[in-house]
C-alpha positions in Angstrom: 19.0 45.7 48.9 15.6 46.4 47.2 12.7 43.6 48.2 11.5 42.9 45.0 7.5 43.5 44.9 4.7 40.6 44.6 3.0 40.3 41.0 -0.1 40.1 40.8 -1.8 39.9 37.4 -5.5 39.9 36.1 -6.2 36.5 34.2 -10.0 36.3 34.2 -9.8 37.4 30.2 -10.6 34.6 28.0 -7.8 36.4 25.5 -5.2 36.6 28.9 -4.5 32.5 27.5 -3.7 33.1 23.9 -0.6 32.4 22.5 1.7 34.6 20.8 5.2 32.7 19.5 5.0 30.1 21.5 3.7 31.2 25.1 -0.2 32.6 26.3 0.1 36.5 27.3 0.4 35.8 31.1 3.5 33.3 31.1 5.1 36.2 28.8 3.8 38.5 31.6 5.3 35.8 34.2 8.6 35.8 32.3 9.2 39.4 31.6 8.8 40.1 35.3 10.9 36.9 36.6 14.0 39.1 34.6 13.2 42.1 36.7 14.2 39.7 40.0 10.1 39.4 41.0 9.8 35.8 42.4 6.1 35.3 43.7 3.2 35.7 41.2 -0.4 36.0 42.0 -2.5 34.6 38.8 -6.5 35.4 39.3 -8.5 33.3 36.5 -12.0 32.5 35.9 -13.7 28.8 35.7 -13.2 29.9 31.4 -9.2 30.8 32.0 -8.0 28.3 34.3 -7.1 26.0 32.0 -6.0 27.8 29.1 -3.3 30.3 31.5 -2.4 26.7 33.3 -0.7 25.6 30.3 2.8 27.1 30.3 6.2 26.0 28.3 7.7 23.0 29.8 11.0 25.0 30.4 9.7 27.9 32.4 10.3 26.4 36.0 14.5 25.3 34.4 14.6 28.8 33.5 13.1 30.9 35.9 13.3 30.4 39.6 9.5 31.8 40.2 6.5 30.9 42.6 2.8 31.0 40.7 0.1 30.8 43.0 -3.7 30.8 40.6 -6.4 31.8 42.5 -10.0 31.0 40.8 -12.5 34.0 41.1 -16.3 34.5 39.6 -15.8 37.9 37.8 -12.7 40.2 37.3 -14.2 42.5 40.4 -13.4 40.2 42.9 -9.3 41.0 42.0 -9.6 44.6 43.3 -11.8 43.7 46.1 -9.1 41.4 47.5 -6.3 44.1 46.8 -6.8 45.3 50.9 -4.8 41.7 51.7 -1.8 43.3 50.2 1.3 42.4 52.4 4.1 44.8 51.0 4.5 45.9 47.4 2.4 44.8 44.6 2.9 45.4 40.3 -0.5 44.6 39.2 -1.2 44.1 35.6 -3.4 42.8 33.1 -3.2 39.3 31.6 -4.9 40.2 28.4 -2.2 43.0 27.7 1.0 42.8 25.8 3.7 45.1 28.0 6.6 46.5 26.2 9.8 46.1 28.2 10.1 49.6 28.7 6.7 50.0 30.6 8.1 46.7 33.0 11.1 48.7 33.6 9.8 51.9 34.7 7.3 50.8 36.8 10.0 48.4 39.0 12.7 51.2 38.7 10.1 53.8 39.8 8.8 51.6 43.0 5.8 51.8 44.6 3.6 54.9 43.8 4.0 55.1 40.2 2.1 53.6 37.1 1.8 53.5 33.1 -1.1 53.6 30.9 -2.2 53.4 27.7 -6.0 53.0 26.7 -7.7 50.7 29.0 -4.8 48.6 30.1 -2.1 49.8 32.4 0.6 49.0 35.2 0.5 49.9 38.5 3.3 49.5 41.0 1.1 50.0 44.9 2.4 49.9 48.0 0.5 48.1 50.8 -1.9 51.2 51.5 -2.1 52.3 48.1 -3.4 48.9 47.2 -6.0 48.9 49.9 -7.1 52.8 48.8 -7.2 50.8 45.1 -9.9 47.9 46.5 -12.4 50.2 48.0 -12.1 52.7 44.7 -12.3 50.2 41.9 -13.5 47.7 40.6 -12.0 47.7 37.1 -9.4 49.1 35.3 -11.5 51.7 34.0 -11.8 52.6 37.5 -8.5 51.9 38.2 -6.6 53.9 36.3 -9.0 56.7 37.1 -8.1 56.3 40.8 -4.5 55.9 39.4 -4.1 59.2 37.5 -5.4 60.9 40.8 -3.3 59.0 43.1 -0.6 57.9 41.8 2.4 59.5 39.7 1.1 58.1 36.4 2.8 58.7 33.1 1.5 57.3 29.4 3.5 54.7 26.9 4.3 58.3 24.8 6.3 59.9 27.8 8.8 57.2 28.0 11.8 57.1 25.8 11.4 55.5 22.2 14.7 55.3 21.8 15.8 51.4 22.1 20.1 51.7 22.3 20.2 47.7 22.5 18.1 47.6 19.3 19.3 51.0 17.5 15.6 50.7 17.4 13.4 54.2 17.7 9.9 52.8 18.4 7.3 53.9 20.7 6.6 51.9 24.5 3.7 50.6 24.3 0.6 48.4 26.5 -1.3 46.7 24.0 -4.9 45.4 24.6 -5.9 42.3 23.2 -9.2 42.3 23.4 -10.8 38.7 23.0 -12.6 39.4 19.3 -9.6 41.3 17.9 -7.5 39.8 15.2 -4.1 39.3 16.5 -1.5 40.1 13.6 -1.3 43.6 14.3 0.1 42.7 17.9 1.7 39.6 16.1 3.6 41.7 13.8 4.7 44.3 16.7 6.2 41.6 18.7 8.0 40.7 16.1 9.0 43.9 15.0 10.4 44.8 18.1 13.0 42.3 18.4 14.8 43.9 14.7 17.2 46.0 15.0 16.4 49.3 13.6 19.4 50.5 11.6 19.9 47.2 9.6 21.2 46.8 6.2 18.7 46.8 2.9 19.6 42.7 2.5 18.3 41.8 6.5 15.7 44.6 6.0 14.3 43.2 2.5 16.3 40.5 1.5 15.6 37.7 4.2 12.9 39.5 6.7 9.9 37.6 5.9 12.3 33.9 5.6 13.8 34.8 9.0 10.1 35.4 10.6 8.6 32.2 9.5 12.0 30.1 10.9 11.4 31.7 14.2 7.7 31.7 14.2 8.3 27.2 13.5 10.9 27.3 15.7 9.0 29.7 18.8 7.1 26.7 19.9 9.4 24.2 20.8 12.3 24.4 24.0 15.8 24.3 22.1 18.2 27.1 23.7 18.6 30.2 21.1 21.9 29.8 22.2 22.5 26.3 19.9 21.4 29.0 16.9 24.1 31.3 18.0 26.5 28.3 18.1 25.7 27.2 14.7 25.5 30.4 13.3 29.2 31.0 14.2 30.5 27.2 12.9 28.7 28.5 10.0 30.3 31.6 9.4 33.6 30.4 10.4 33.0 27.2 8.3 32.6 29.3 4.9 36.3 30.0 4.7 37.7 27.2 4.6 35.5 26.2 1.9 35.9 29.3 -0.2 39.8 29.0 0.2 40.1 25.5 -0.7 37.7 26.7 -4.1 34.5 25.5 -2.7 33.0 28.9 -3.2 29.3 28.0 -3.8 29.4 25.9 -1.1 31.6 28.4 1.2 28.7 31.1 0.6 25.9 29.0 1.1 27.1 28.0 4.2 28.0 31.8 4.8 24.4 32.6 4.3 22.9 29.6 6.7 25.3 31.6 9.4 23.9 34.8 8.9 19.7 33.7 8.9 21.0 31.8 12.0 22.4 35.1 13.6 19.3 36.6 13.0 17.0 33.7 13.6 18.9 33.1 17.6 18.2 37.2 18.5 15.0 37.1 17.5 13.8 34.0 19.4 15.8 34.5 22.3 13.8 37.9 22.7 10.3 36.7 21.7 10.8 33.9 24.3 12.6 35.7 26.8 15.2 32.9 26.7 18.5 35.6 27.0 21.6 35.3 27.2 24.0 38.4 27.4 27.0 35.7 27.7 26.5 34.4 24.4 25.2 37.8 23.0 28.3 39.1 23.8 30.3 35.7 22.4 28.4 36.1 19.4 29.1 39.5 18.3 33.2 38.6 19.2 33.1 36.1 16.9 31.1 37.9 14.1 34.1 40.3 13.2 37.0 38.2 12.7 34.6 35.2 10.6 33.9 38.4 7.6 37.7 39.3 8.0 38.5 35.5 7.0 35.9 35.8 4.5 37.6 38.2 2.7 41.0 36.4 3.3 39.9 33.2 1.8 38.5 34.9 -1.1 41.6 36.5 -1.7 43.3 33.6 -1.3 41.5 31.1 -4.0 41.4 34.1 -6.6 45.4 34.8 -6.4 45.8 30.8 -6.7 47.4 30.6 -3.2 49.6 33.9 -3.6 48.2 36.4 -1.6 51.7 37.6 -0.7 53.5 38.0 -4.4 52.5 41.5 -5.0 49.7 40.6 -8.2 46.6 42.7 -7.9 44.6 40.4 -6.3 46.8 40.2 -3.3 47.2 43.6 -3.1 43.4 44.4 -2.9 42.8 41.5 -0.6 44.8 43.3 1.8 43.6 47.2 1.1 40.2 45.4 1.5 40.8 43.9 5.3 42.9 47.3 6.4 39.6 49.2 5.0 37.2 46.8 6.7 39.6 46.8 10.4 39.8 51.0 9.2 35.7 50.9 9.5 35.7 48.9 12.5 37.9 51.3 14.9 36.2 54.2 13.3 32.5 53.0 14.5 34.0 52.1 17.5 35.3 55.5 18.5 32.7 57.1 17.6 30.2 55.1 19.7 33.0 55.5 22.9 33.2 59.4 21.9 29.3 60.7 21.3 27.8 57.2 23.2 25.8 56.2 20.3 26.1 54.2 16.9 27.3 56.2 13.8 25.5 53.4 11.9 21.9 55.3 13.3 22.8 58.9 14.8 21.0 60.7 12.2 18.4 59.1 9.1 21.1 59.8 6.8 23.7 57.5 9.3 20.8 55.0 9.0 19.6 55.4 5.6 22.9 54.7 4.3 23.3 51.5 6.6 21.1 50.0 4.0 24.1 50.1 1.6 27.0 49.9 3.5 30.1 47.3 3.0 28.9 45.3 6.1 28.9 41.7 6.3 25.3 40.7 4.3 25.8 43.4 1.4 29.6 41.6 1.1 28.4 38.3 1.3 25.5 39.8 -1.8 28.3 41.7 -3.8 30.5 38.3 -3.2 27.6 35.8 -4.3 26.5 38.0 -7.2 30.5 37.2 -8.7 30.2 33.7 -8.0 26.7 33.1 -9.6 27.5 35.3 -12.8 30.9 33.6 -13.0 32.4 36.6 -12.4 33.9 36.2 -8.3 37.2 38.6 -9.1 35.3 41.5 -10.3 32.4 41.7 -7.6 35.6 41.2 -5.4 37.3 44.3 -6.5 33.8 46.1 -6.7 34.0 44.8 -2.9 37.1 47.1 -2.4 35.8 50.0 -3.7 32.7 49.9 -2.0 34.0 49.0 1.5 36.8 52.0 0.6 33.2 54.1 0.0 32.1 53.4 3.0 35.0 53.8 5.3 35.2 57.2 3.5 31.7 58.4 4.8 31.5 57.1 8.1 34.9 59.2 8.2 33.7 62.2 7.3 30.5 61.6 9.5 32.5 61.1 12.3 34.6 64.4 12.1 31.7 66.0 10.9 29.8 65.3 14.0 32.1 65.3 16.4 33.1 68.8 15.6 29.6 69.9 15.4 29.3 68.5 19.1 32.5 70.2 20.2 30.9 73.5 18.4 27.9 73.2 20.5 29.9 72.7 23.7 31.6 76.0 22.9 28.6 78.1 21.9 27.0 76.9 25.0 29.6 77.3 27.5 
C-alpha cells in the first residue's frame, strides 16, 4: 500500500487567505489534497497570513480526517531552507495558487520525482533527498522550479489531458496565480466554469447559467450538505407529476423547473466546495430518468382526460413519445459502452446539437411554452416529433461512427 506523502504548502502570501465560494485558497488546497488520502499538512504563514489562512469552514475537521500543523516564518525563504528536515515524501505547493484537479492528480499518481508548472506557480512531488537538494538550491519558486525542470521530470498544465470524461468538459489543466493586486473574477469565473458540464443543452447553457451561479455563489458560504439539494431536487422532479396529472400543470412545471436549478445548483456546490458524494451522484442520476418518463406520462394522462389507454391520439403519442425517449436512452447508452465516450460530445456536431436535443430541460421548455400560450396539446405533440428527431440522429450517429471506427480497425490491421 502506497504511504501517502506529507503536504506541505507555502502560505506566507497575503492573497494565499482569500476566499473564493466560500473557503481561502489554502483550505481548498487542504481539501483537494485530503481526497487524494494525504492526511498531515504543513501550513508556513507570515505574522500578515496567520490569521486570515486560520480561519477555515466549520465543517472541515467532520469532513476530512486531516492533521494541520501552521508554522509562522519571517519571509517566504525560510520554507525552502527548512525543506532539508523532510522525513519521507513531500507535495509542496503554493498557497496563493488555484490547482486544477488534474495537476493534484498527476503529481500524487506520478510519486516522488515529478512536478507541474505553469508560470510562476507550480507542484512538486520530492522525495526526502530531493527536498534537501531543493533547500540548498532555492529560495523561491522562481528558483524552484528552475532547479525543478533540471531535476525533476517536470511537465506543464498544456501536456496534461484537457479532456474532462466526468464533465464531458474539454478545458485546459491549469495552476493559476493569484497574485495579491489581481482582480479575482477571471479565476472566479474559471472555478466556476469548471464545475459545468460541457456538452449541456442551449436552456442550462443560456437559459438559467447566470440564475444557477448566483444560488450557488449565496449558498457557497454556509455548511448545508449538497446532498439535501440533490434530495430536493429529486422530490421536485418526481413531485411535478402528480401535479400535472391531477391538472395542476402550472404548478406541476414550476415545480419541475425548482427540480432541475436544484440538480444543477447540488453539482456545482458540491464541486466548488469539495463536499462530494459519488453515492448520491450516482442516486441522483438513477432517479433523473424515470422522473422525465413520468413527466411525459402525466402529461399524457391529463390531456386524454384520464384515457391514455382508449386508442385517441393523445394516448397514442403519449406512448410513441416514452418508447422514443427509453429508444434514446439505450441508444446513448450503447454507444458510450461500445466507443467509451458520450454520443452527446464525441464530435462538435454531437455537442452542438446537444443544445437542441429532446432532453429533459428543452421538454420541460417545449411543455411550458404549451401551457403558458394555452396551447399544452400542441407543444406536446411538437414534443413527439422532436424527441422522434432526435432519436433519429443520435441513430444515425451511432452507426455512422461505429462503422467509421470498425473501418479504421480494418484499414489499420
Amino acid at each position: 500500500m502506497m504511504t501517502r506523502p506529507h503536504v506541505w504548502i507555502d502560505a506566507t502570501e497575503v492573497s494565499a487567505g482569500r476566499q473564493l465560494w466560500g473557503m481561502t485558497l489554502v483550505e481548498r488546497q487542504v481539501r483537494e489534497m485530503a481526497l487524494r488520502d494525504c492526511a498531515y499538512f504543513c501550513l508556513f504563514t507570515t505574522p500578515q497570513t496567520s490569521e486570515l489562512v486560520a480561519a477555515v469552514r466549520p465543517d472541515l475537521d467532520r469532513l476530512y480526517q486531516v492533521e494541520i500543523e501552521m508554522v509562522e516564518v519571517v519571509a517566504g525563504c525560510e520554507i525552502f531552507s527548512r525543506l532539508d528536515r523532510v522525513d519521507g515524501g513531500v507535495v509542496f505547493l503554493s498557497g496563493d495558487a488555484v490547482y486544477d484537479g488534474r495537476v493534484l492528480d498527476y503529481v500524487v499518481e506520478k510519486g516522488s520525482g515529478n512536478a507541474v508548472r505553469q508560470g510562476a506557480r507550480g507542484a512538486l512531488f520530492l522525495s526526502q533527498s530531493e527536498a534537501r537538494q531543493l533547500a540548498v538550491q532555492a529560495a523561491n519558486w522562481a528558483e524552484a522550479l528552475t532547479w525543478a525542470t533540471d531535476h525533476l521530470a517536470t511537465c506543464s498544465t498544456a501536456d496534461l489531458n484537457p479532456y474532462v470524461a466526468s464533465l464531458r468538459l474539454h478545458m485546459p489543466a491549469y495552476i493559476y496565480h493569484l497574485r495579491a493586486e489581481e482582480n479575482v473574477r477571471t479565476v472566479d469565473h474559471l472555478m466556476y466554469k469548471r464545475t459545468f458540464k460541457g456538452a449541456i443543452d442551449g436552456v442550462a447553457r443560456y437559459g438559467y447559467y447566470h440564475l444557477v451561479r448566483w444560488i450557488t455563489r449565496r449558498l457557497s458560504s454556509g455548511t448545508t450538505a449538497p446532498n439535501l439539494y440533490t434530495v430536493l431536487s429529486v422530490i421536485c422532479v418526481w413531485g411535478a407529476s402528480p401535479l400535472i396529472a391531477w391538472g395542476y400543470t402550472g404548478a406541476g412545471l414550476a415545480l419541475a423547473w425548482c427540480g432541475v436549478i436544484l440538480d444543477s445548483v447540488d453539482g456545482k456546490l458540491a464541486r466548488l466546495r469539495l463536499h462530494l458524494s459519488d453515492a448520491m451522484g450516482d442516486f441522483e442520476h438513477v432517479a433523473a430518468m424515470p422522473g422525465l418518463g413520468l413527466w411525459f406520462l402525466a402529461t399524457g394522462w391529463t390531456l386524454s382526460s384520464e384515457h391514455l389507454l382508449a386508442g385517441e391520439s393523445v394516448g397514442i403519442a403519449t406512448w410513441v413519445l416514452i418508447s422514443l425517449f427509453l429508444a434514446d436512452k439505450i441508444c446513448s447508452g450503447l454507444f458510450k459502452k461500445r466507443v467509451g465516450r458520450e454520443l452527446f460530445d464525441y464530435r462538435p456536431v454531437d455537442a452542438l446539437f446537444h443544445l437542441v436535443a429532446a432532453r429533459r430541460n428543452v421538454a420541460l421548455l417545449l411543455l411550458t411554452a404549451g401551457a403558458l400560450c394555452g396551447q399544452l396539446e400542441v407543444s406536446f405533440y411538437a414534443l413527439v416529433l422532436w424527441m422522434g428527431a432526435t432519436f433519429g440522429f443520435h441513430l444515425v450517429r451511432f452507426v455512422w461512427v461505429v462503422f467509421s471506427l470498425r473501418a479504421e480497425a480494418e484499414e489499420g490491421s
